[in-house]
C-alpha positions in Angstrom: 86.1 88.8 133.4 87.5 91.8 131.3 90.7 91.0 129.6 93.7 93.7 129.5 96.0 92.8 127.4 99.2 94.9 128.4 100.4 97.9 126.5 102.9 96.7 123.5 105.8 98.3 122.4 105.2 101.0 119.8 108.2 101.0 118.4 107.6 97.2 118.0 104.2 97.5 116.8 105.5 100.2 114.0 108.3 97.4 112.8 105.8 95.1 112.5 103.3 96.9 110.6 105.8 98.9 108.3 107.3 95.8 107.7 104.3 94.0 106.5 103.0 97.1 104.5 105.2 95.1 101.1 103.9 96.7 97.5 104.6 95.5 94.1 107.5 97.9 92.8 107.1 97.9 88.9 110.7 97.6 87.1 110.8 101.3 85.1 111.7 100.1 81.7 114.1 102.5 79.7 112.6 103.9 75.8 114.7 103.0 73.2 112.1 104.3 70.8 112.0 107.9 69.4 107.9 108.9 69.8 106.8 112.4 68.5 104.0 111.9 70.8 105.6 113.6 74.1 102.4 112.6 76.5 102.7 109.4 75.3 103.2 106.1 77.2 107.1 105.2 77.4 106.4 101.6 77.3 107.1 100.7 73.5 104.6 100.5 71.8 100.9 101.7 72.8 98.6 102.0 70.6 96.9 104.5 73.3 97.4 107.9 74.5 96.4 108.4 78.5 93.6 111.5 79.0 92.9 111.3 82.1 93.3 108.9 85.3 90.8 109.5 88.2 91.6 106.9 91.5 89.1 106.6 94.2 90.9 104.8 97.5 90.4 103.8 100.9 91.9 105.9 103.5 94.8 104.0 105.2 95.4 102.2 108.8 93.3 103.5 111.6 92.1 103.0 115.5 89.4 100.6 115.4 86.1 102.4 115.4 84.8 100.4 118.6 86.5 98.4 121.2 84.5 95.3 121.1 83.6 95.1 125.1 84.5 93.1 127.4 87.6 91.6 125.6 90.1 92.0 123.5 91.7 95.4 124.9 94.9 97.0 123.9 96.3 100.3 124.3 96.0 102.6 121.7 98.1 105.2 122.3 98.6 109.1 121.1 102.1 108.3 119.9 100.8 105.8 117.4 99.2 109.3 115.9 102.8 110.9 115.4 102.8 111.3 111.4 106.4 111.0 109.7 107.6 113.9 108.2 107.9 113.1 104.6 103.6 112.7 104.9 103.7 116.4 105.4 102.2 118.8 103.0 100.5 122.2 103.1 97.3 122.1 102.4 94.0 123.6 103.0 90.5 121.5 104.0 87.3 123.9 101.7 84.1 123.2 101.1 83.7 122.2 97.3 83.6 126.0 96.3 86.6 126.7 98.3 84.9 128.4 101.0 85.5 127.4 104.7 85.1 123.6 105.4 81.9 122.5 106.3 81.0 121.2 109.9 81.8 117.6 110.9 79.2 115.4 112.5 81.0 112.0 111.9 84.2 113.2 113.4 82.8 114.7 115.8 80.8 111.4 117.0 84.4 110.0 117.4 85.5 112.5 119.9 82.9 111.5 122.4 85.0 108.3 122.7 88.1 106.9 124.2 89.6 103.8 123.1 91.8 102.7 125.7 95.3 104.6 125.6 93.8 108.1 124.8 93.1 108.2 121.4 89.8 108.5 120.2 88.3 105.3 117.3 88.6 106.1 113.6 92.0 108.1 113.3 94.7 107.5 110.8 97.8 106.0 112.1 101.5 106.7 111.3 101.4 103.0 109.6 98.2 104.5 108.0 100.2 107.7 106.7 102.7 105.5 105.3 100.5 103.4 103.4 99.2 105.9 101.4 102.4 107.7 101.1 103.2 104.1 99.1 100.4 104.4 97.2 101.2 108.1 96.1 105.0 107.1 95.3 103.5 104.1 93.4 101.3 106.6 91.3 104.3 108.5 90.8 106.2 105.5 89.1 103.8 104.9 86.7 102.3 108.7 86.2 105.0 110.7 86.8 108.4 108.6 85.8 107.4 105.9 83.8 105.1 108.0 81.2 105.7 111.6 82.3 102.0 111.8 82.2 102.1 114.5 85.5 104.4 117.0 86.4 106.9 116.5 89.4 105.4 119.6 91.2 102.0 119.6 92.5 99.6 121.7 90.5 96.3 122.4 91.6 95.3 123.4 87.6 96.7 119.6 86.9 95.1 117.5 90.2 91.6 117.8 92.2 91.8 115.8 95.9 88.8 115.3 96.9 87.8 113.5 100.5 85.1 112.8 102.8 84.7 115.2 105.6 86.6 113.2 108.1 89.5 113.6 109.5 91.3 109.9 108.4 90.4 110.4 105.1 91.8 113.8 104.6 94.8 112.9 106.2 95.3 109.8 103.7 94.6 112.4 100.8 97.2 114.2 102.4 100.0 111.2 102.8 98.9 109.9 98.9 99.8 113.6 97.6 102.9 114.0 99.3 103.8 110.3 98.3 103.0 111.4 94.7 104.7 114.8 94.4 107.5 114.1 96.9 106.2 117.1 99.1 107.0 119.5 96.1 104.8 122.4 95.3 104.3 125.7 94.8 100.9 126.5 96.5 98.8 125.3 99.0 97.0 121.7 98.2 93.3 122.5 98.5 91.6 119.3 100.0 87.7 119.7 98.8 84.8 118.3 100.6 81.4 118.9 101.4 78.8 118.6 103.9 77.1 114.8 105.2 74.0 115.5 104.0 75.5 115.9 99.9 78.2 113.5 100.4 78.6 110.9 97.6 81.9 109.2 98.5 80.2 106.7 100.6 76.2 105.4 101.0 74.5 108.2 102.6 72.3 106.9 104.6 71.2 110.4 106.5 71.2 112.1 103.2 68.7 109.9 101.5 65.6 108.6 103.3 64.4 106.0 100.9 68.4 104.4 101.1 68.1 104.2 104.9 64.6 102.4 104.5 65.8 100.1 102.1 69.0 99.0 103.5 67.9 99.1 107.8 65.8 95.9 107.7 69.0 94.4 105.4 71.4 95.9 108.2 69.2 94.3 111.0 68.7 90.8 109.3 72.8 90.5 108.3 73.5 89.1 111.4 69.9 86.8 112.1 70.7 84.5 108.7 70.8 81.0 109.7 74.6 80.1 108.5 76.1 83.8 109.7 74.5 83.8 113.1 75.5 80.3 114.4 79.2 81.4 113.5 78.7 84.1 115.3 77.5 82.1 118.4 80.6 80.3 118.2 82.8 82.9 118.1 81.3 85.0 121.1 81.0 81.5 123.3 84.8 81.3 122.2 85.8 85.0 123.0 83.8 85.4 125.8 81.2 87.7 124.5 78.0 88.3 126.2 75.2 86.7 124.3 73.7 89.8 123.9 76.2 92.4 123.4 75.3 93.8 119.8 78.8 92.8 118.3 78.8 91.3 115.1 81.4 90.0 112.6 82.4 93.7 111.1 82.9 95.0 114.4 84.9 91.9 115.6 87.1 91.9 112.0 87.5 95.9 112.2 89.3 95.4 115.6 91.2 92.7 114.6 92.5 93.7 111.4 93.3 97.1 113.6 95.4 95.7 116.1 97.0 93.1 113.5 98.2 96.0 111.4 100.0 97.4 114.0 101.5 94.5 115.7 99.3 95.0 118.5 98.1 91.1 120.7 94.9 89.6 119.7 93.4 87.0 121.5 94.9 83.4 120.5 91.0 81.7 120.4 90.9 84.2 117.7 93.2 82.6 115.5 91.1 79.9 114.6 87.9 82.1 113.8 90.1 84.4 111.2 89.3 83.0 108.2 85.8 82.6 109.0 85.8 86.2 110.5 86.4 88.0 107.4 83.9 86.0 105.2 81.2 86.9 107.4 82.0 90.2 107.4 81.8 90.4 103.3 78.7 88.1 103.7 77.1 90.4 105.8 78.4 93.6 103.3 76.6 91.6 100.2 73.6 91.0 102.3 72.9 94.4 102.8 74.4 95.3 99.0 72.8 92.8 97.0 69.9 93.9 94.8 68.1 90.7 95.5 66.3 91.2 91.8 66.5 94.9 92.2 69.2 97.2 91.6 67.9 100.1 93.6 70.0 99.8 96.9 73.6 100.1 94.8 72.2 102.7 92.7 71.2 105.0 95.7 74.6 103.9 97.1 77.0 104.6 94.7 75.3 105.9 91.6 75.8 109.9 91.7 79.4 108.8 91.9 79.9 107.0 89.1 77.8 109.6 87.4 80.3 111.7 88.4 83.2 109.7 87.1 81.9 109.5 83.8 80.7 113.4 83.9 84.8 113.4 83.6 85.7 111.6 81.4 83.1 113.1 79.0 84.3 116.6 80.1 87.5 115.6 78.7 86.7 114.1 75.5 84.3 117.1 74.9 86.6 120.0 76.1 84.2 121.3 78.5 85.9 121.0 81.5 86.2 123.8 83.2 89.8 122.8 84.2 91.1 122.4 80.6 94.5 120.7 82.1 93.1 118.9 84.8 94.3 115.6 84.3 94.0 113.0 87.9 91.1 113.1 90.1 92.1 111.8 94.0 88.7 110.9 95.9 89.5 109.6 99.2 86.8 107.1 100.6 85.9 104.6 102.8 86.1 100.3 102.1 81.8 100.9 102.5 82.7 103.0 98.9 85.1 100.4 97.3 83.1 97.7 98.0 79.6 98.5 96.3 81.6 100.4 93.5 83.6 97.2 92.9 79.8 95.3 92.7 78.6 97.9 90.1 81.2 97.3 87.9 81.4 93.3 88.4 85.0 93.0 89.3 84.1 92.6 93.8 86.3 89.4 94.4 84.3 88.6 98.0 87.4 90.0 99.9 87.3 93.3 102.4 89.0 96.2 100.4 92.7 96.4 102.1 93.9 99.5 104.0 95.0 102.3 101.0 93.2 100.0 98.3 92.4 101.9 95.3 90.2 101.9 92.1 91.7 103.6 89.1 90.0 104.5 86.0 92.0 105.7 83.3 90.7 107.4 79.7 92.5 106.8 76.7 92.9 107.6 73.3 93.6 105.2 70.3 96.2 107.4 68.5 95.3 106.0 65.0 91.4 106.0 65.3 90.9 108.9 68.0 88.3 106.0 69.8 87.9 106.8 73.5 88.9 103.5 75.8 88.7 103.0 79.5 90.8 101.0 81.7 90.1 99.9 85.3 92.8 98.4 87.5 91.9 97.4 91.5 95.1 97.2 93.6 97.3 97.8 90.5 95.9 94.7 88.5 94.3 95.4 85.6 90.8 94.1 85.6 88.8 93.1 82.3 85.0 94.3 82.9 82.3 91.9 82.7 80.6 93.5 79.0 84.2 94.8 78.1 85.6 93.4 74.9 89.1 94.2 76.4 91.0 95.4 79.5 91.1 98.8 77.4 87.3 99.0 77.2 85.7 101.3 74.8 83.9 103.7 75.9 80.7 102.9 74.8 81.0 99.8 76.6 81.9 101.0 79.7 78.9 103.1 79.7 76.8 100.5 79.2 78.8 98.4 82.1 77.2 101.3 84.1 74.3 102.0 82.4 72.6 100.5 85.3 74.1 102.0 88.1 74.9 105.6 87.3 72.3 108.4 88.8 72.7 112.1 87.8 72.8 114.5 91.3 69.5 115.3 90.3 67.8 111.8 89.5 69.6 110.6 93.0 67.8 113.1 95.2 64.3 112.6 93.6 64.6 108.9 94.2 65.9 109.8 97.9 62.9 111.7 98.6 60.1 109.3 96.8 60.1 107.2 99.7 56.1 106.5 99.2 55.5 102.9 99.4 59.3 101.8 100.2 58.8 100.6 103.3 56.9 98.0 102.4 58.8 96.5 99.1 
């Protein structure tokens, strides 16, 4: 029989979440040193001078993007929606030449939807705005206070955003900014994306043909391995599944994390199956991610974006940026971006990305030696590369870290189309 669970309180469900949402405030640390470097890092004394810091992140707290059927219903409700008015900027949604934004297939797949409650699946939250207003104010701490890096006032000359072309990860680009700046600016925030079939902030699996051969059959299998599927017996026998109702452990953990994050009842035989949930789910992730002695299937997921990453810090070192004072990249993504991004560079830690979980890499300078470095923190903790000498990893290094990963637009798109023989490897 179909279990309702009865509608919660929102304002309940917002204490809960916003209470929970707890991030690691760094104590500012006054300079007692005079430093003829102005740009420089107020923490005494770095050796390094900061170039350029680009953060890719995942979008924040949403509406589950399926209601698992059957069970487990709650009411997800319009005023859940109502963003808080510090998250408001304005800002303007182009195409990546500043021309009119692009059609929407993805979104518009939600709207032919309705969760339970009115809203439609997939769409930032008010707890989702806040995160990434968090994350913007914690940018500002270290970026804007602590090493006057950025300027107080947005400037699009200074900052590119960048976003997928749906709606929750616009909005989160949206939240982090105003987070960042404090709503100041003096002109309009342009928002850039592009179309589905170019995108490179997550796998595209429309856009290229040979990545949606490679990775269906791993997509279909995920859920037939031996250990993963008698869990998943278990856990639909315990939640009263159907047997053959195609819900597997990502769809159960995406509606339970959802409804968690918002304070919002789950089912108490779920409890139990939590910890077990969420492995699964990553297990299933690095089934479909793994190279299995190949390193095609991460390459054609991610690779034209690191190439692009590294495009910019070259474009720094070299001076041929066309944005001579351009110094943060946003990209606003998905956890199916962090999550084969954190594989490439070595650092993935078999947990689900987080709600408003970010990658940051940062250039630097040595000041004595002019040697380019590169730094990579996930979450805010610095992470030390595997084939990094350091945490501040020279360049060279981090090239070679990779080496193996990185695709050029144009490499990407002739290994999308030479589907010849794929089918069958």
């Amino acid at each position: 029989m179909k279990k309702l669970w009865t509608k919660a309180s929102v304002l309940g469900s917002m204490s809960v979440a916003f209470g929970s949402m707890l991030w690691y405030q760094k104590k500012a640390e006054s300079d007692q040193l005079v430093c003829s470097h102005t740009s420089a890092d107020t923490n005494p004394p770095s050796p390094y001078e900061l170039k350029l810091v680009q953060v890719l992140f995942r979008h924040g707290a949403r509406t589950p993007l399926k209601s698992i059927p059957g069970v487990m219903e709650v009411q997800w409700v319009p005023t859940l929606l109502e963003p808080p008015a510090h998250t408001q900027i304005n800002y303007k949604v182009t195409d990546l030449h500043g021309g009119p934004r692009p059609p929407a297939p993805v979104e518009e797949s939600y709207r032919k939807n309705v969760l339970n409650g009115g809203t439609f699946p997939g769409q930032l939250t008010a707890v989702g705005m806040q995160q990434l207003y968090e994350l913007g104010k914690r940018l500002r701490r270290t970026y804007v206070e602590e090493t006057h890096f950025l300027s107080s006032t947005f400037s699009p000359a200074e900052v590119y955003v960048r976003s997928t072309n749906i709606l929750r990860t616009i909005e989160s680009a949206r939240c982090l900014v105003a987070g960042l700046f404090l709503q100041k600016q003096t002109e309009t925030v342009p928002i850039f994306t592009t179309d589905a079939g170019s995108e490179i902030l997550y796998p595209n699996y429309h856009g290229c043909q040979l990545l949606k051969i490679l990775a269906s059959p791993r997509w279909a299998e995920a859920s037939t391995l031996p250990d993963i599927a008698a869990d998943l017996q278990s856990v639909h026998s315990a939640l009263g599944i159907a047997p053959r109702l195609p819900v597997d452990f990502i769809l159960i953990r995406d509606d339970m994390v959802a409804r968690e994050t918002h304070g919002l009842p789950c089912p108490s035989a779920l409890g139990t199956w939590k910890s077990k949930v969420e492995q699964r789910a990553v297990d299933m992730m690095c089934h479909v991610y793994e190279h299995n002695g190949s390193m095609e299937n991460l390459q054609l997921c991610v690779g034209p974006l690191l190439h692009s990453l590294l495009t910019n810090i070259e474009g720094k070192l070299e001076g041929t940026s066309s944005e001579a004072d351009r110094k943060l990249f946003l990209y606003s993504a998905h956890d199916t971006t962090l999550i084969p991004c954190l594989m490439a560079l070595g650092i993935f830690d078999m947990k689900w990305p987080p709600f408003a979980a970010d990658i940051t890499v940062e250039l630097h300078q040595h000041r004595q030696t002019n040697k380019p470095f590169v730094k990579v923190s996930y979450v805010g903790q610095d992470q030390l590369l595997p084939g990094c000498s350091g945490v501040y990893c020279p360049l060279e290094q981090f090239k070679q870290v990779l080496s193996a990963y990185s695709l050029s637009s144009e490499v990407h798109r002739s290994r999308c189309n030479s589907t010849k023989g794929a089918a069958e490897s």
